[in-house]
KOLNUVO-482681 format. One record per residue: x, y, z negated of N, C-alpha, C in turn. Coordinates in steps of 0.05 Angstrom, whole numbers, plus 5000, padded with zeros to 4 digits. Example, Ala and Ser with C-alpha at 12.3 -4.5 7.8 and 13.67 -1.06 7.14 Angstrom:
BEGIN
526448864844524649104844526449344844/525749554858527349794857525850014843/
***
This chain:
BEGIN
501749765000500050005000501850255000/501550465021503150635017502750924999/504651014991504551174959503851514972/503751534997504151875004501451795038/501352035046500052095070499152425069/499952405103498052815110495252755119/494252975114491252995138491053315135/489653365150489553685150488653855130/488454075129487554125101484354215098/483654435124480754395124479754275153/476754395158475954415169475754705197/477754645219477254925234477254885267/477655075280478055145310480355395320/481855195343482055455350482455475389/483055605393482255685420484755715439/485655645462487655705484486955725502/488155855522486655855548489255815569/488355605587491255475615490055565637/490655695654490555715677487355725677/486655925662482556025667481255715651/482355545644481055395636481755405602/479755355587478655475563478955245541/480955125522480854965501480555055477/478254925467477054925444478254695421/480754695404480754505388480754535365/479054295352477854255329479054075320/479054115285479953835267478953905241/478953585226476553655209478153355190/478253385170478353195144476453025153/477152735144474852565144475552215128/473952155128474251905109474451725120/471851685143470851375151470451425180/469951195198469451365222466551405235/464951235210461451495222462451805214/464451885194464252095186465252335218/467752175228468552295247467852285271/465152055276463752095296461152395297/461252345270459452545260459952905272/462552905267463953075267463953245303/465252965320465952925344463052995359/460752875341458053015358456553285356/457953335333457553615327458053805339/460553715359462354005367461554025400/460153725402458953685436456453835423/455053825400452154025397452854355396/456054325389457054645391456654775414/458354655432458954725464456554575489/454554575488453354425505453554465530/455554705540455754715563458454615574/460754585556462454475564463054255581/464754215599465753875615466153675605/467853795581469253515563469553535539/469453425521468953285489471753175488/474353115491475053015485476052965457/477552665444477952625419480152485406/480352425382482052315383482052235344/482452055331481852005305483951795292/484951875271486751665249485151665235/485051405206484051365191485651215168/484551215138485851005128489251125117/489351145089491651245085494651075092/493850855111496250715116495450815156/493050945164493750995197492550845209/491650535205491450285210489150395240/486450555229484750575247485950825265/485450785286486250925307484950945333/482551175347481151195362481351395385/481451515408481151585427479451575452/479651835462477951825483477952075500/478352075534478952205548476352395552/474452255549471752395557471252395587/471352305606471852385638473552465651/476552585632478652645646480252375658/481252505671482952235681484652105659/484451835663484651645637487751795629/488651825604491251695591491952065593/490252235599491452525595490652695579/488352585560487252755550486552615515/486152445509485752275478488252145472/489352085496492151935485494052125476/494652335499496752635476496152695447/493552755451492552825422493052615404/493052395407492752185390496052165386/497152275399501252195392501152415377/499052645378500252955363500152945336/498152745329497152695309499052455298/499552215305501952095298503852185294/505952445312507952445308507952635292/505852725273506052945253505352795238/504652435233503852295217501152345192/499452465207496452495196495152365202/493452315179491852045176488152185164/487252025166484452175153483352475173/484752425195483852765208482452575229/480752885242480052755267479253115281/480852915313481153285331480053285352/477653445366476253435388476853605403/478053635425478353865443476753915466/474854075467473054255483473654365504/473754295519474854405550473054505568/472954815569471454895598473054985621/472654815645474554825664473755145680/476955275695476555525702476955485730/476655335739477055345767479655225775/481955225770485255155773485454845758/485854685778487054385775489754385757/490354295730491554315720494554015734/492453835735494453635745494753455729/495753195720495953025707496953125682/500553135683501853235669500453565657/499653695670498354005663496253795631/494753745646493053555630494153545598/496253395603496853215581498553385568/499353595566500553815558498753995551/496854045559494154235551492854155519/492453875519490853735504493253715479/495253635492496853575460496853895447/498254075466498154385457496254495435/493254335454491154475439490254435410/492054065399491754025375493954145359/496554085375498354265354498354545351/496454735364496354935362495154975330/493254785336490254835319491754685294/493054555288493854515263495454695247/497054875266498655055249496755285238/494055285249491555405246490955285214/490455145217489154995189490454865166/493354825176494354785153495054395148/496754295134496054025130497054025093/496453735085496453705061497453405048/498153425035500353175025498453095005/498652765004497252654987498652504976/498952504953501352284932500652064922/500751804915500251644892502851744873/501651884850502751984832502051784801/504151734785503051714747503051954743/500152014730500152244709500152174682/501452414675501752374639501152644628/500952624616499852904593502152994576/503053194572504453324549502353544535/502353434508501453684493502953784469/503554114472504954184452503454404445/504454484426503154794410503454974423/501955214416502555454435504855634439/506355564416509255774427510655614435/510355404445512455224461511255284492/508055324496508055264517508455454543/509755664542509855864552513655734565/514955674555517455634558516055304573/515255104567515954814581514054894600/511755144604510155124636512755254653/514055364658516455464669518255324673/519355184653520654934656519754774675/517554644669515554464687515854554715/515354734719514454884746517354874762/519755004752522454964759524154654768/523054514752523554234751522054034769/523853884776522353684810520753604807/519653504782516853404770514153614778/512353454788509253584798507953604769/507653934765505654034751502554044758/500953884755498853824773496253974756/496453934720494254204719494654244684/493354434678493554504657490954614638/490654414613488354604594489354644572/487354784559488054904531485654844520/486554694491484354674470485754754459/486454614433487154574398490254634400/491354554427494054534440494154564467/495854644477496954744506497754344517/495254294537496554094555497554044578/499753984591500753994624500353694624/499653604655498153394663501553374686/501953204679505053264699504452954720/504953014746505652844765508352704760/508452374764511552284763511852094787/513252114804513351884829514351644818/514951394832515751144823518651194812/519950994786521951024778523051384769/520751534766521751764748520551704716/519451574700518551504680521151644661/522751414666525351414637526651764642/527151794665528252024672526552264654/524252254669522852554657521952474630/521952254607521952274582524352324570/527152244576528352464575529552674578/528252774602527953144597526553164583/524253084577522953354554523253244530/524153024524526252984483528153244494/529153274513531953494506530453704504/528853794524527154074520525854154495/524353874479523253984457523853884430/527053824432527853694416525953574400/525153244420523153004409521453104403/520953314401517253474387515653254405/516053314436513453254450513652944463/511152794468512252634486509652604514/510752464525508352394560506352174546/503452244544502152034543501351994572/501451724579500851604608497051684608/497251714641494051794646493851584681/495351404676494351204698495251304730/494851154750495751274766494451374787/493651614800491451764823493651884841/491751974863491852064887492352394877/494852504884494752784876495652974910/493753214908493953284937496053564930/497553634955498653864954499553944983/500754234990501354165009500354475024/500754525056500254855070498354895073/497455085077494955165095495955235116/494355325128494055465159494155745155/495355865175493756225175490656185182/489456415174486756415177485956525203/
***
């Protein structure tokens, strides 16, 4: 089972235009693939006047599912780019439809297949992507004049500060990847001279990671 994976971060579009002809690409988070068929019919209810729908979908935080589709372009120029743009940026859980209204000018095979990949890597630096961890979390809780100095600490330190509350005591919820256990218990015996220690909180999916410009 693998411990990390990207998918995009939201839901958006964005727009290029080749030679008078007009790409619309979209990408959208998704789970399952009714979700991303869902998605994929949506954006043909967007554009109803458009030529082509094309698509392209990963699934599954190991990739495993993998879907395409040219829509009427000539086979292998239009779902299969997208579908490498999306592999070779290793995102999983996305799914990207590109909207094509043709302007008159024959792009050509190659034109094609350069249009379509463009139009998803455009659109991702649009939206951003996001890292998903299998992380251990553990809890530190110390008193309040400690906690001003170990959130800084925390934050400085390679260890994922993933969230923080305050009751009775100041608690940090700290991310630890495989084989950091022994390590980051002791850092913080040295930080709080033994005051504090990590109680374990099991192990989840912790997300982080860019956005897009808006």
């Amino acid at each position: 089972m693998t411990d990390r994976y990207l998918s995009v971060a939201r839901e958006g579009v964005h727009e290029i235009e080749i030679k008078r002809s007009r790409f619309l690409g979209a990408l959208a988070p998704v789970t399952s693939e009714a979700a991303a068929r869902e998605f994929i019919a949506a954006r043909r209810r967007a554009d109803p006047g458009a030529r082509h729908h094309c698509h392209a979908f990963v699934l599954g935080p190991d990739g495993r599912t993998q879907r395409s589709s040219d829509d009427g372009e000539p086979a292998g120029t239009a779902g299969t780019p997208m579908l490498e743009v999306l592999r070779r940026r290793e995102l999983t859980d996305t799914v990207a439809v590109v909207t094509r209204y043709f302007g008159g000018v024959l792009l050509g095979a190659g034109g094609l297949i350069r249009a379509y990949g463009q139009s998803v890597s455009d659109a991702l630096e649009v939206v951003g992507v996001l890292e998903h961890r299998r992380l251990r979390l553990v809890e530190v809780a110390v008193s309040y004049d400690r906690a001003g100095r170990l959130e800084n600490d925390l934050r400085a330190s390679p260890y994922l500060l993933h969230a923080t509350r305050f009751d009775e005591r100041a608690r940090f919820e700290v991310g630890l990847a495989p084989g950091e256990a022994d390590a980051f218990a002791s850092w913080l015996a040295d930080l709080t001279n033994g005051e504090a220690a990590a109680t374990p909180l099991g192990d989840h999916w912790v997300t982080s990671g860019r956005r897009g410009r808006e």
